[in-house]
N, C-alpha and C positions, 0 to 999 in steps of 0.2 A: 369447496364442496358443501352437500347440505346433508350433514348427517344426523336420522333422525331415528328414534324409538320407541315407542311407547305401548303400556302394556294396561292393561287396569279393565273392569266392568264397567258398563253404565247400562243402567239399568237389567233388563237381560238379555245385554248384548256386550259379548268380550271381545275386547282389542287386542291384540300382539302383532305388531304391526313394524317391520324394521325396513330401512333402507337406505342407501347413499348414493347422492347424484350430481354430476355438476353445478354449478350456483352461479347457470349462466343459461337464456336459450327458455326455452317452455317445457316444462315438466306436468303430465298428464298423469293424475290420479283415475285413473280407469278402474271401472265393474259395474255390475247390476245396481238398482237402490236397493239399499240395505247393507251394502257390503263390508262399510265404514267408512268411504272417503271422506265424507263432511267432517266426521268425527277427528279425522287424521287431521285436516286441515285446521279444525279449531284448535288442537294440541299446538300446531305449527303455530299458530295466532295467539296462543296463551289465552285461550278463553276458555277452553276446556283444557284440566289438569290431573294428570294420569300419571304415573311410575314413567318414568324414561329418561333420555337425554336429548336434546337438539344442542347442533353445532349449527352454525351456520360460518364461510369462510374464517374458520379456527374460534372465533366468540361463542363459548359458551351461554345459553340462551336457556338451557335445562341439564342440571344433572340430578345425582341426591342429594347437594349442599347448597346448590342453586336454583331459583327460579326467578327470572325476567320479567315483569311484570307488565301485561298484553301492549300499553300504551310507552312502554319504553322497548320495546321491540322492533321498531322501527319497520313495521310489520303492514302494506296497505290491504286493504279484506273487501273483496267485494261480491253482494250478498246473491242470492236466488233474483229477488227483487229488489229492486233500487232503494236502497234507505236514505232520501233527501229529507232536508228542513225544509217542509211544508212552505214554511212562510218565506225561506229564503226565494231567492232569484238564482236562475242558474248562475250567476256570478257572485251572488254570494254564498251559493253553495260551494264553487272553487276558491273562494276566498279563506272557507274555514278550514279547508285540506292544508291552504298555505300557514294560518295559524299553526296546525297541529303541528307540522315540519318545524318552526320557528321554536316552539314549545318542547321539542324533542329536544336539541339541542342550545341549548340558549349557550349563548357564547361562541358556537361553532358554525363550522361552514358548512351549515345544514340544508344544501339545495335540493329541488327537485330535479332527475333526469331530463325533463325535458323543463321550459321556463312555460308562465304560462301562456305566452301566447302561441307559442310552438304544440302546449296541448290543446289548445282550442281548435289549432287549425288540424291537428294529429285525427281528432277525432269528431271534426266537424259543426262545434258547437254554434259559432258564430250568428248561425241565424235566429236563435231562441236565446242568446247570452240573457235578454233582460226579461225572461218568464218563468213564473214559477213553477215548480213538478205539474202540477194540477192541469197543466197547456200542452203537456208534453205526454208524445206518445211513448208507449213503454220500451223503444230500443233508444229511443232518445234520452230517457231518464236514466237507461243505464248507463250511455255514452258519458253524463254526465257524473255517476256516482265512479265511474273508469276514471275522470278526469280529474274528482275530487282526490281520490287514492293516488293518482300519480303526484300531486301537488303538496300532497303528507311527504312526498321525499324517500319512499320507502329503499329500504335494501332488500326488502321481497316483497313481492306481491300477490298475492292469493285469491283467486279469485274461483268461487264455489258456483255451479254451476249456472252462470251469467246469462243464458242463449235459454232454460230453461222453462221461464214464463211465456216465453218469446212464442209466437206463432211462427208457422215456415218463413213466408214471406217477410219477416221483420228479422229473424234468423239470419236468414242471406244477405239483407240489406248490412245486420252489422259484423257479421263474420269478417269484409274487408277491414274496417277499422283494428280488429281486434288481429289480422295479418299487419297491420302499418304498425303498431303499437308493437308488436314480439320482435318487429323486424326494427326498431329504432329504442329500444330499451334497453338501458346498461343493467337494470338488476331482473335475477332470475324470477323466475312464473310459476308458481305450481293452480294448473287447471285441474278444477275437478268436472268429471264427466260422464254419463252412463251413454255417448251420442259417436260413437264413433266414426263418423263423415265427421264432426268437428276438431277429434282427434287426428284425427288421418291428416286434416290442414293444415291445425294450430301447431301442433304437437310436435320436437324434437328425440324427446322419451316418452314410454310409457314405464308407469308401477301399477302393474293388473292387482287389483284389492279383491279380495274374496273371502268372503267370512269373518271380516276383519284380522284377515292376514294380507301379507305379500305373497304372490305365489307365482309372480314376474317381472324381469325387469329390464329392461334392453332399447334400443335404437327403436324411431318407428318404424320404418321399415323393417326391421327383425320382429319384434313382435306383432305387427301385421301380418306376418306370416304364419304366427302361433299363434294367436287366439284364436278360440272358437266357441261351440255354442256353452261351456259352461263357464264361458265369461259375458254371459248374456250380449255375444254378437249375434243378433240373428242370419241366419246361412246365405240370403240374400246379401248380404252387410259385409261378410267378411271378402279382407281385401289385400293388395300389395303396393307396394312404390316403383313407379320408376325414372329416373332422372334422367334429364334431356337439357339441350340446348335448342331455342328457336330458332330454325332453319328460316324461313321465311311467311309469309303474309300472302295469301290471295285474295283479293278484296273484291274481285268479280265472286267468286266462287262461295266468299263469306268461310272461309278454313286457315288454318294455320300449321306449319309441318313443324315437328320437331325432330330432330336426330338425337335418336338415344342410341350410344355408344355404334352411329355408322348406318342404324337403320331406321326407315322415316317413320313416324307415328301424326298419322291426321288426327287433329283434334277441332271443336269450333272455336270461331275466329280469340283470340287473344290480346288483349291490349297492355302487348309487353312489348319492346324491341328487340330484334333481330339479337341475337348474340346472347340474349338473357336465361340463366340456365333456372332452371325450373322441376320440381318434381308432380311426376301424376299420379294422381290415383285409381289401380285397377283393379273393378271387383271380379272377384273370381266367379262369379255368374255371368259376367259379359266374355268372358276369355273362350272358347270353342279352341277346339284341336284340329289340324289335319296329316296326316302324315305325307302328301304329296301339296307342290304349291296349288292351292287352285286354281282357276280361271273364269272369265264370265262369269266372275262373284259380285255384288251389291257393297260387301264389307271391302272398307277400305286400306285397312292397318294387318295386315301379312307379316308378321316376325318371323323368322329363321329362329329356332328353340332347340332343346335338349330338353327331353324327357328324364327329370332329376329322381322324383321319389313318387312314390302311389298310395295312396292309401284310401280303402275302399274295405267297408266292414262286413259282413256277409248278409247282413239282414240288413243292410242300407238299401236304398233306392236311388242315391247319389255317391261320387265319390270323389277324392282332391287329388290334383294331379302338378305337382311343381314342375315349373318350366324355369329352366335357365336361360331368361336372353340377354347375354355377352356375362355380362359380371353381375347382372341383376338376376333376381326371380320372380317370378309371378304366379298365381293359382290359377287353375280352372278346375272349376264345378261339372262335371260332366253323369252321366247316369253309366249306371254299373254296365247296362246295356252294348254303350260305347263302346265302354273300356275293352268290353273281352271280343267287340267285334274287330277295334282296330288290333289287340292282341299287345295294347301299349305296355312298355318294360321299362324299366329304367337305362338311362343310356342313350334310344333312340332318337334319332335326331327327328324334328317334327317343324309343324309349323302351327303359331299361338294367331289368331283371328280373333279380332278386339272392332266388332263398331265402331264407328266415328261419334255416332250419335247415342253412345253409351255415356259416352265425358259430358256433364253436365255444363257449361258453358259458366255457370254460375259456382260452380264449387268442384273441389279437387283437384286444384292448383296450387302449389304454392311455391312463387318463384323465390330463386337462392342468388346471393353475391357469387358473381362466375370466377370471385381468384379466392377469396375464405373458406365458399361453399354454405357460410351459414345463413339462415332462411333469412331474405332481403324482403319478400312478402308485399 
């Protein structure tokens, strides 16, 4: 486990900030900017030092008789923007990550999780190994300061809002690496994020930060379900999970089917195989309601649902409506309108209507190991 606490001012902004998570998988520090997560995560990293404790797998690393000191913490950090030596080469910028590993431990069997040629190929460095930052575009400089951190050897790794600087399209490009890297990693991840389509991907847990407190903590899929807009999701934004296995490929057709728990969900095409279990991301603005199946519809994804719970405010103009399909749930966004023409209740059996061409092709995937279940990515 990673048990953490910490309480103190900076500046005028106060922290009290508690929580405890497994210390394994990607752990997502979720809220608006300002909330405290940077703040959180430099405690976590011993560079900012406040009243509290951190435990990390039973080592004391913070109490009131101890403090660890940031570069014996075994701690890899990686920044908003790429912090490379200028003058190095990308290989000798991974060179000085293996230094700092060596220096942690001296005398010990101080390795990194993956070796380095296994991070080079992890995260694609290869083709720029021998250029300095200055050649390198900005998803590639971070690829590289990812690769440096892994090569310190850490036992955690922290990495503050990495996708940040990024533009969309350089975003996407390295979102996969940063799914290969969670899904081949022995030590735990706390991501910080205010982005949540990145959350939804990366993300195992969230801990919702708000005001520089904790004010949730759960499964992503559970808190996917609970967030809303005063966790700075925008209403577009908010969304569910749901887990599937790849049915099959049509390669004329350019689609992919998955069976979630018996019924099929079209998405576009996927380059996963057959058998591969996978979770998707559904925003509750794509989900429509019907209470008969329809027919001579254009939408391709038809779920058989359960009308779980309602919630519709009286001065809204929208309102959420939880569907149960099989053991999952999901939202839909629907207008108050709707609600009181279909007469929806809780209980009623329905049917949830999901576009094919809602699923971005490029993001809100993330496939899982089909016998552990933990994200294979």
């Amino acid at each position: 486990m990673i048990e953490a606490a910490f309480k103190g001012r900076l500046g005028g902004f106060d922290l009290d900030a508690c929580f405890a998570v497994p210390a394994s998988g990607v752990t997502a520090l979720f809220g608006p900017s300002g909330s405290g997560k940077t703040s959180i995560l430099r405690c976590l990293a011993g560079l900012t030092q406040l009243d509290g404790r951190l435990s990390v797998n039973g080592e004391v690393w913070q109490d009131a008789r101890t403090f660890v000191a940031p570069h014996r913490r075994e701690a890899g950090y990686v920044f908003q923007s790429a912090t490379l030596f200028p003058h190095l080469s990308v290989a000798g910028n991974l060179a000085y990550g293996e230094k700092r590993a060596a220096a942690r431990r001296r005398g010990a069997a101080s390795q990194p999780v993956l070796d380095r040629d296994a991070i080079i190929d992890l995260l694609g460095l290869a083709p720029f190994i021998d250029r300095r930052p200055s050649d390198l575009s900005g998803g590639e400089r971070q690829r590289v300061a990812i690769g440096r951190a892994l090569l310190a050897a850490p036992r955690l790794l922290l990495m503050d809002e990495p996708l940040s600087a990024l533009d969309a399209m350089t975003k996407a490009d390295i979102l996969p690496y940063l799914e290969r890297l969670a899904a081949v990693a022995a030590m735990p991840i706390v991501y910080v994020s205010h982005d949540i389509g990145e959350v939804a991907r990366l993300a195992d847990r969230i801990v919702q930060i708000a005001g520089g407190r904790v004010v949730g903590c759960g499964s992503t899929a559970d808190m996917l379900e609970r967030l809303g807009l005063e966790a700075g999701v925008p209403a577009f934004e908010e969304s569910a999970l749901l887990t599937g296995v790849i049915a099959s490929h049509d390669t004329a057709l350019r689609l992919t089917r998955v069976d979630c728990g018996g019924q099929s969900l079209t998405v576009p095409p996927l380059d996963l195989p057959v058998g591969q279990t996978i979770r998707v991301r559904v925003r509750a603005r794509d989900v429509a309601i019907a209470l008969q199946r329809p027919s001579g519809i254009s939408i391709r994804n038809i779920l058989d649902a359960t009308i779980l719970t309602i919630d519709a405010a009286e001065d809204a103009v929208h309102g959420d409506v939880v569907l149960g399909i099989g053991d999952a749930r999901i939202k839909s966004r629907i207008t108050r309108e709707a609600m009181a023409e279909l007469a929806l209740k809780p209980g009623m059996p329905a049917f949830a209507l999901i576009k094919s061409v809602s699923f971005d092709g490029r993001r809100g995937y993330t496939a899982r190991d089909p016998e552990t279940g933990a994200d294979a990515r």
